[in-house]
N, C-alpha and C positions, 0 to 999 in steps of 0.2 A: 268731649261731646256726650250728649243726654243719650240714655237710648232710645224717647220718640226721635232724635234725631239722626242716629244712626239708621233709624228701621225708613226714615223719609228717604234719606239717601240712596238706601238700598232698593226702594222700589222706582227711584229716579233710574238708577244703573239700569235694571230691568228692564223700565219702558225705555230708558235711550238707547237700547240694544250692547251695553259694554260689559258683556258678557266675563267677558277676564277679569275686569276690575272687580265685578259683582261677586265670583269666587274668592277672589281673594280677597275681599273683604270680611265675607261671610265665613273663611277660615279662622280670618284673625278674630273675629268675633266669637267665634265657638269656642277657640281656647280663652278668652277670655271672662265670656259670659256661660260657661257647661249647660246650665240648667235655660238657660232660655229659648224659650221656644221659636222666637222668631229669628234667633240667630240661624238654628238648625232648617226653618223652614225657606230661608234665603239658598242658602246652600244646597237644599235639595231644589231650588227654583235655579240654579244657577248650572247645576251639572243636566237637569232638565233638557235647558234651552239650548244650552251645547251639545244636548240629543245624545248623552248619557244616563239612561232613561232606567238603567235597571239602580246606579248609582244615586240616582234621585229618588225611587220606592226607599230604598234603605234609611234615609235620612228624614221623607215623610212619615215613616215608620217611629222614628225616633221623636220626630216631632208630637205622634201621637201618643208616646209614653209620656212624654212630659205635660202634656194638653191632651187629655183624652179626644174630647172633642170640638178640635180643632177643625173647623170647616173647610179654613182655605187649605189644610193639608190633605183631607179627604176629597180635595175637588185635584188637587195637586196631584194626587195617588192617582185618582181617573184618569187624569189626561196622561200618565207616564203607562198606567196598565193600558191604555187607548192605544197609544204609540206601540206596546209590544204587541198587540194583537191579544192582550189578554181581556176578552171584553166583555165576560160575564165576573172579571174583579174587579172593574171599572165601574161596572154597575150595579154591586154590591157595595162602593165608594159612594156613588150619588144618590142612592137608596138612603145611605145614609147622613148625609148629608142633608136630604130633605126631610128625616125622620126629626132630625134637629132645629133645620131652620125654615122650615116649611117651603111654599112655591117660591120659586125662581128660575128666572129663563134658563141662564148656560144649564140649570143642573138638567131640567125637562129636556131641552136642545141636545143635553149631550147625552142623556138616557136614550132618545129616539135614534141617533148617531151609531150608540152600540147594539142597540136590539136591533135593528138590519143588516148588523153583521154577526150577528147570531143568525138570522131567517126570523126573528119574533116580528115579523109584518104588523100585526094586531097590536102588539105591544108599544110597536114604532108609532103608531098612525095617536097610540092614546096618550105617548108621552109628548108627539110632535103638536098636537093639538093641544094641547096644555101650555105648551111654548109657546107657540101663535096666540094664545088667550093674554098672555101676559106681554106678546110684542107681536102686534098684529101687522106691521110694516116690515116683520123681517121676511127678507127675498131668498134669505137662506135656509130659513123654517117653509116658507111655504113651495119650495124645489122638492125638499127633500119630504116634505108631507105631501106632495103631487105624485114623486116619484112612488112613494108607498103602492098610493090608489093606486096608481099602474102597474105593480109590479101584481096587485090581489084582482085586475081585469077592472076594476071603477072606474073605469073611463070618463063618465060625467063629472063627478068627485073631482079625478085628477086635472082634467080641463079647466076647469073653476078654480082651481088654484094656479096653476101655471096663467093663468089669463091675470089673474092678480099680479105675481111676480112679474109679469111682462109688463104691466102696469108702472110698476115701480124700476126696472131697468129694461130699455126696450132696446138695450144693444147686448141683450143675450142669446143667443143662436143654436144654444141647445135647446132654452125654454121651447122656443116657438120650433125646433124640428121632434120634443117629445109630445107638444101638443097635434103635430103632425103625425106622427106615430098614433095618439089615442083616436083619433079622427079613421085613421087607417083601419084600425083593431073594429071601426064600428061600421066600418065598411061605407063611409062617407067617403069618396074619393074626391068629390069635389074639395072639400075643405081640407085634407091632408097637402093637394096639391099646392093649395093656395098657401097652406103654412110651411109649405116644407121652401117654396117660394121665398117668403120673407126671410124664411133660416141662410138661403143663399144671399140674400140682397144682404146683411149684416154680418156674414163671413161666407164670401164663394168658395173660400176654399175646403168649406166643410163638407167631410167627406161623406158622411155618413147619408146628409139630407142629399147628395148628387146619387148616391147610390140606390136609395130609398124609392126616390120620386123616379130614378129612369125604369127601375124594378116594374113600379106601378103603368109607367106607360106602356113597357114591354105587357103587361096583361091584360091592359084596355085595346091593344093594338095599336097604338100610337110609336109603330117602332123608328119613324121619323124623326118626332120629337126626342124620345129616347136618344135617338142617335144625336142628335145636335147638342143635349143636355149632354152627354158623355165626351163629345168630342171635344167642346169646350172646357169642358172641366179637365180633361185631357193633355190642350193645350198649356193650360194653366201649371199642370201637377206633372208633367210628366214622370216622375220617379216615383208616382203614387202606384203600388202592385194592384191596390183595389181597381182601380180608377182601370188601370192597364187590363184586367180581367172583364170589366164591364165591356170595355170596348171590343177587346174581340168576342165576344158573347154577342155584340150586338152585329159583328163583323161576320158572323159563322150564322144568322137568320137569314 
């Protein structure tokens, strides 16, 4: 067999998830072929995806001796330094990565992914928008570019995006309970109400938007409502502590 066709193979094994085969193959190929780069870069995709992750840096590593700059090893090396939580090497990965092949979605997507779990809010909002520039339909760029706004108080910002993603999947029930939440923060109780609403009608059993909304009714005075919002959710969740806490709080007014 050719080696473009061992390397189609192997990215076959990959996507068809046969993870065992794909190491050993990508064994026998390294002792076969020492110097080539895509052998080594299999096998550090291979120990990866079996979620030996420090075992896959090593062999990206090697990949990048033989290939300086190798991109998909450098995008490799992110997702494996991502997985350990080491996320300012991850993003000295993707850095470089676009220092070489310019804009591309996953690298910007996955630069804003780490810089939030650093705390670089600022940094998040400028690589997620970059992403969104170059995949304006994705639901998962514009969560996680909404969730920013929210987390820096932008409340408008972040409504405007979540109202998009909700657009493009309307059976998400976080979306519509964090557009609830920003509605909340801006002291529209009207419209939290109403969002935290839909969050129910698309998963009752979410816990958060039952506890949110009956919160709000206990401080309009509506401890009525509250209570019926609680008790049914109640009924529903019995082994829920939250859920059990609300009620006697509404049980003790």
């Amino acid at each position: 067999m050719e080696k473009h066709q061992y390397e189609e193979h192997l990215v076959q094994l990959a996507n068809n998830g046969k993870y065992d085969e794909l190491l050993a193959l990508a064994k026998k190929l390294v002792e076969e072929h020492p110097v080539w780069h895509i052998a080594w870069h299999y096998l550090a995709v291979a120990h990866g995806l079996r979620g030996n992750h420090e075992k896959a840096i090593s062999y990206f590593i090697k990949v990048l001796e033989i290939k300086h700059q190798s991109t998909k090893a450098l995008y490799g090396l992110s997702v494996s330094f991502h997985a350990l939580k080491m996320y300012n090497e991850a993003i000295s990965c993707l850095l470089k990565h676009q220092e070489i092949n310019g804009k591309e979605y996953k690298i910007s997507y996955g630069l804003g992914l780490n810089y939030i779990e650093i705390d670089e809010i600022e940094k998040a909002i400028d690589a997620l928008s970059q992403a969104l520039e170059l995949n304006p339909e994705s639901e998962e760029t514009l969560c996680c570019l909404a969730d920013c706004y929210r987390l820096c108080g932008k409340y408008p910002n972040a409504i405007s995006l979540y109202e998009r993603s909700h657009t493009i999947n309307r059976c998400n029930a976080s979306v519509t309970h964090n557009i609830a939440v920003c509605y909340k923060r801006l002291n529209d109780i009207e419209n939290a109400i109403e969002y935290y609403k839909k969050s129910l009608e698309i998963n009752p059993a979410f816990i958060r938007s039952v506890r949110n909304m009956a919160e709000i009714y206990m401080e309009i005075g509506q401890e009525k409502e509250a209570k019926k919002l609680v008790v049914q959710a109640f009924a529903e969740q019995p082994e829920s502590t939250e859920i059990q806490e609300l009620f006697d709080k509404l049980n003790n007014l």
